[in-house]
N, C-alpha and C positions, 0 to 999 in steps of 0.2 A: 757539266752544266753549260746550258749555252749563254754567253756571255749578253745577247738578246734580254734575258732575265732581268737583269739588274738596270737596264738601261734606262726605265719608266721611271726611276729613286733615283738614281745618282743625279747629285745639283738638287734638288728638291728636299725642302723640309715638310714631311707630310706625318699626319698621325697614325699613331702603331696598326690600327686597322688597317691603313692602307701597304703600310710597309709588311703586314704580315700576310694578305694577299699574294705580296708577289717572294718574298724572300723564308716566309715558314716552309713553305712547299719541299724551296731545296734543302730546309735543315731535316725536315721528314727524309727525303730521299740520301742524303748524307748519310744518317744515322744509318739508316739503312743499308748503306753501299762497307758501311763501317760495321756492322756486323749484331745491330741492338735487336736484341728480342723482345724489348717491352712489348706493350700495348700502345697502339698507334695513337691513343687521347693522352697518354703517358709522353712518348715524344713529342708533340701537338703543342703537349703542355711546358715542355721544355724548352719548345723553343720561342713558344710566348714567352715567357719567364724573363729569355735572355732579349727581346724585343721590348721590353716592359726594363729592363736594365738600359739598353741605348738608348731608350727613351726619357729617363728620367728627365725632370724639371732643370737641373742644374747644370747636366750636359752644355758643352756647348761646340766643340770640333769632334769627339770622342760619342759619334752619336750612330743612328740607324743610317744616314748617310755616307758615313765614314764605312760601316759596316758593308755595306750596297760597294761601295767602290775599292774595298781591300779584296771581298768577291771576286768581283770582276778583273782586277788588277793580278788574281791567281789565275783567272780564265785566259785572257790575253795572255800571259806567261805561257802557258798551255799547262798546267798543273790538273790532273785527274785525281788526285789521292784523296779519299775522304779526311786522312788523320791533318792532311794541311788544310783543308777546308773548316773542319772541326776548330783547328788551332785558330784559324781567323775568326772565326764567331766566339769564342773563348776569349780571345787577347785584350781586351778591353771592358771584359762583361763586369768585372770591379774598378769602378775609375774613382780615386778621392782625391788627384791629385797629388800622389804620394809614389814618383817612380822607383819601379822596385819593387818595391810591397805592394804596388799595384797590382804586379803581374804574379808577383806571388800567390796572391790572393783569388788574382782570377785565374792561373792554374788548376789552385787546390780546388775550386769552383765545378772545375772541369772534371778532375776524376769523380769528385761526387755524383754529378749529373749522369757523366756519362757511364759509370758503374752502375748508378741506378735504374741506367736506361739497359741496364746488359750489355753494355758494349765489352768485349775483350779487354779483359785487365791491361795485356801488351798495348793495345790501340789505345786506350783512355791514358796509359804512362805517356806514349811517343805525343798523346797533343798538352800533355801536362808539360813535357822538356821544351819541344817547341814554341807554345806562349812565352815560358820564358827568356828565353831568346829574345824577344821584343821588348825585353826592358834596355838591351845596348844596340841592337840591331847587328851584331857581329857575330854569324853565324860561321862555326868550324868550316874548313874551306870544303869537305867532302860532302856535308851535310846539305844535299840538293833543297827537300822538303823545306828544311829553315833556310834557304837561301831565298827561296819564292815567299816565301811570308813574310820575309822582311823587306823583300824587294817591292810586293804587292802595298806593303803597310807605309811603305815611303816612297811611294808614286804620288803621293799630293804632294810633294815639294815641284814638281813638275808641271803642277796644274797651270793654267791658262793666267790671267790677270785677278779676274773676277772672283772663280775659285780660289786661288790663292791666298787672294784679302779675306775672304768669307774664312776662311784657315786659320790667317792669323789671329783674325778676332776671336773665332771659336777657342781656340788656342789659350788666349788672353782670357777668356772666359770660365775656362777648365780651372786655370787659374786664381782663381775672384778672390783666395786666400789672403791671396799677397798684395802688398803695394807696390806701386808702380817701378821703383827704383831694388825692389828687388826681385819684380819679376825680369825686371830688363836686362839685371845681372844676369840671373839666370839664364836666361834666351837667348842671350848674348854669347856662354860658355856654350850652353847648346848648339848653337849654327857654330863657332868656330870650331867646334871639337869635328862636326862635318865636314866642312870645307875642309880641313888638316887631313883627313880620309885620302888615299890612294883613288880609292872611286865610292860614289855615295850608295851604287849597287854592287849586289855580290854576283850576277849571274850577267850571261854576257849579253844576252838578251834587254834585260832591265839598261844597261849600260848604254845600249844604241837608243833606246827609245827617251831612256829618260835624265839621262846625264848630263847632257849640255846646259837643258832650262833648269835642271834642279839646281845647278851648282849658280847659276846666273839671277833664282828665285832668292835662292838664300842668301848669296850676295848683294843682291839689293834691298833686303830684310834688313839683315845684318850694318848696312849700312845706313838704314834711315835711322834703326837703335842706336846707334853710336852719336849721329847727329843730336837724337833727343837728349842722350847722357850728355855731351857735350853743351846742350843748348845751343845749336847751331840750327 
């Protein structure tokens, strides 16, 4: 896929029509490069399903946007394999807030769909293990595939200013469960258990491009939260 694709979505909050325009196409071509012998209204419909999932109402970083730039964040890696491209449209299609069981959930999502769609049992298992993996982002050091999906999936720590904030909020939003002082806890465990990371990529690619501003994003995150908890 050429990374050109996604570029019309990313940064833009637009409705499912228009994201499915541009990003159904390559889940059709996906599937296909993956080995599905449905009926092409059959895929079509699957992968509305999971556009109509990034899109829900309650979303708020964990959306068709997010979706558009984990894409693309596998394109720039240079990642051609449909079963990681699969696992990026997969990894987030269950989101309640609930890590872990999140990804559980939108695994098991995955073999269903993509069994349904006829895709090879091996190929629908390998993006069911891979989602998983983005419940800690700590991909086995051999494991190339999960190394770009996680690297893809935490390239918005490296976003710009603008994007970043837009991030946090969404973030904060995904959230809405909680209140303030114990989402902040949380957020708070979250970026240091980061920052304590040898490097916040697994591939060495991810590392040049995205290493410096992420570790400098999340440290200035991480920083403004402590001031809040502190009332400073």
């Amino acid at each position: 896929m050429c990374p050109a694709l996604f570029a019309t979505v990313v940064g833009q909050t637009l409705p499912v029509a228009h994201h499915a325009g541009h990003l159904l196409p390559a889940f059709v071509s996906t599937c296909g490069e993956a080995g599905a012998r449905a009926p092409m209204a059959d895929i079509e419909g699957a992968g509305m399903d999971l556009l109509q999932r990034y899109s829900a109402k309650g979303r708020g970083y964990h959306d068709t946007e997010h979706l558009a730039e984990v894409l693309a964040g596998l394109d720039g890696l240079g990642s051609g394999t449909p079963e990681v491209r699969l696992a990026a449209w997969f990894h987030d299609a269950v989101y309640d807030g609930a890590p872990g069981r999140d990804e559980e959930r939108s695994a098991a999502l995955a073999v269903r769909v993509l069994s349904a769609l006829n895709v090879p049992s091996e190929t629908a298992q390998r993006v069911h293990d891979l989602v998983l993996v983005t419940a800690h982002h700590a991909p086995d050091g051999g494991d190339e595939a999960a190394a770009l999906l996680c690297d893809a999936d935490l390239a918005i720590l490296a976003a710009g200013p603008d994007r970043y904030a837009r991030y946090v909020a969404g973030v904060r939003k995904d959230y809405g469960h909680l209140d303030d002082d114990t989402f902040a806890r949380g957020r708070t465990a979250v970026l240091e258990s980061l920052l304590a990371r040898p490097h916040l990529f697994a591939t060495a690619e991810g590392r040049e491009r995205w290493e410096r501003r992420a570790r400098g994003n999340v440290t200035a995150e991480l920083r403004q939260l402590k001031a809040v908890e502190s009332g400073g």
